[in-house]
C-alpha positions as CSV (number, residue, x, y, z in Angstrom):
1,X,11.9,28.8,-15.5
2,X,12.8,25.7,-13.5
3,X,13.1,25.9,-10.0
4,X,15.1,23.4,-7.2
5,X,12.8,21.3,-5.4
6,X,13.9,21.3,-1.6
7,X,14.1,17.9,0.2
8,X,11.0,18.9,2.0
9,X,9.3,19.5,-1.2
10,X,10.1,15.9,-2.1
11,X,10.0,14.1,0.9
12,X,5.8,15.9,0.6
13,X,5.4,15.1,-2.9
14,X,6.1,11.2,-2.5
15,X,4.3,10.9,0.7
16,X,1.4,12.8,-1.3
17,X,1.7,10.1,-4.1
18,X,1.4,6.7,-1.4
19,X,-1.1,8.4,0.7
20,X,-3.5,7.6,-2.4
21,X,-1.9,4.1,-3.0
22,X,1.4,1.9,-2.7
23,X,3.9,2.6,-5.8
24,X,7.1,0.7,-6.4
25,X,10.3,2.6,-7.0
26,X,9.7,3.3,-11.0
27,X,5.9,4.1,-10.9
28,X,6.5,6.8,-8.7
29,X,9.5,7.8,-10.3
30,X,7.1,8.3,-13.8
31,X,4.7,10.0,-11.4
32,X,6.7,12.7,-10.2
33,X,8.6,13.1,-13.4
34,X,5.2,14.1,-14.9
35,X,5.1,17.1,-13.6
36,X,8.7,18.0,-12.3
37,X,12.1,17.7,-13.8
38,X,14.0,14.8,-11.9
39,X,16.1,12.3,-12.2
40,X,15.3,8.5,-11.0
41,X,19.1,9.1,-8.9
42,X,16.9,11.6,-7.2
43,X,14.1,9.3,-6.5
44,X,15.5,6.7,-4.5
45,X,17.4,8.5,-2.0
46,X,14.0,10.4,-1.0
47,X,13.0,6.7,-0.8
48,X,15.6,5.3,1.4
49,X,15.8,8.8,3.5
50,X,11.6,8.2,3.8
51,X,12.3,4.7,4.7
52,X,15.0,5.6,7.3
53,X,12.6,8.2,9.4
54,X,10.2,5.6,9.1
55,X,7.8,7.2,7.1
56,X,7.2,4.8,4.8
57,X,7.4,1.5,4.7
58,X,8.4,-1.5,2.5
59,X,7.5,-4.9,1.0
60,X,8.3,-6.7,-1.8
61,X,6.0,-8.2,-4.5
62,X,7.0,-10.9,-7.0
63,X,6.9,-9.7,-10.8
64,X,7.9,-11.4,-14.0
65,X,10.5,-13.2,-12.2
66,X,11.6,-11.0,-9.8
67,X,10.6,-8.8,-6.9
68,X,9.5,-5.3,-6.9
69,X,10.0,-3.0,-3.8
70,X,6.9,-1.5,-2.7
71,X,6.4,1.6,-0.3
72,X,3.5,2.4,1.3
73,X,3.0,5.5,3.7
74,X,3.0,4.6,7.8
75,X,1.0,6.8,10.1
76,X,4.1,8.5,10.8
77,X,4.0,9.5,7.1
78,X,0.9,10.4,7.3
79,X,1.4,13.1,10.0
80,X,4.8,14.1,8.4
81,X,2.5,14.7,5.1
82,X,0.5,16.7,6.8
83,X,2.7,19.3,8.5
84,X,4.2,19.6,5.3
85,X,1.4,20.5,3.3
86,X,1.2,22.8,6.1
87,X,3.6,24.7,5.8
88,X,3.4,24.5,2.0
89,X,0.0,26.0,2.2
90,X,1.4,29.0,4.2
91,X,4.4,29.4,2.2
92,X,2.8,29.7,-1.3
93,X,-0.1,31.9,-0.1
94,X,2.9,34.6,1.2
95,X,4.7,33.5,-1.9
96,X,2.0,34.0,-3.8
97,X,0.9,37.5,-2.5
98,X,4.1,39.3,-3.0
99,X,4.8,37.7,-7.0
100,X,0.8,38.1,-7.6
101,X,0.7,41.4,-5.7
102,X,-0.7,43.9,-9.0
103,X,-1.2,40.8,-11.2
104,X,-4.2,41.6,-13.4
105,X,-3.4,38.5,-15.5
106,X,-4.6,36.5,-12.9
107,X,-7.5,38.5,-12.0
């Protein structure tokens, strides 16, 4: 089964990924791509979106000749991350309860 990932779910998952270190576009592109099914046309929206509410920020890092873009997660991010998780917490344990509810699988 494969199921949409919301904005929110993105915006959380990036922020997730630079709260544990700065990534340039591609890396966290591979990063998320190993687990989830998205494109790198999804990526960099989430990026500039990110960018825009200034929860991350930029710089740029020469490499092989050219620059690569770096984001790293501002203290805005940071809180952003954390209200997401949040909610993500209380949204999978109610999730959770009603799809689980009888489960003896996963007891």
């Amino acid at each position: 089964m494969t199921m949409q990932l919301s904005s929110d779910l993105m915006d959380g998952l990036v922020l997730a990924l630079l709260s544990k270190e700065d990534l340039y576009g591609y890396s966290l592109t591979k990063q998320v791509q190993e687990r989830f099914a998205v494109s790198e046309s999804t990526m960099y929206p989430v990026l500039r979106r990110l960018k825009k509410r200034d929860w991350v920020t930029t710089y740029d890092e020469p490499f092989e000749g050219r620059n690569r873009r770096y984001y790293s997660i501002s203290d805005l991010g940071y809180k952003e991350m954390t209200r997401i998780q949040d909610e993500w917490r209380d949204f999978s344990r109610k999730i959770n309860d009603l799809m689980l509810e009888g489960d003896t699988n996963g007891k």
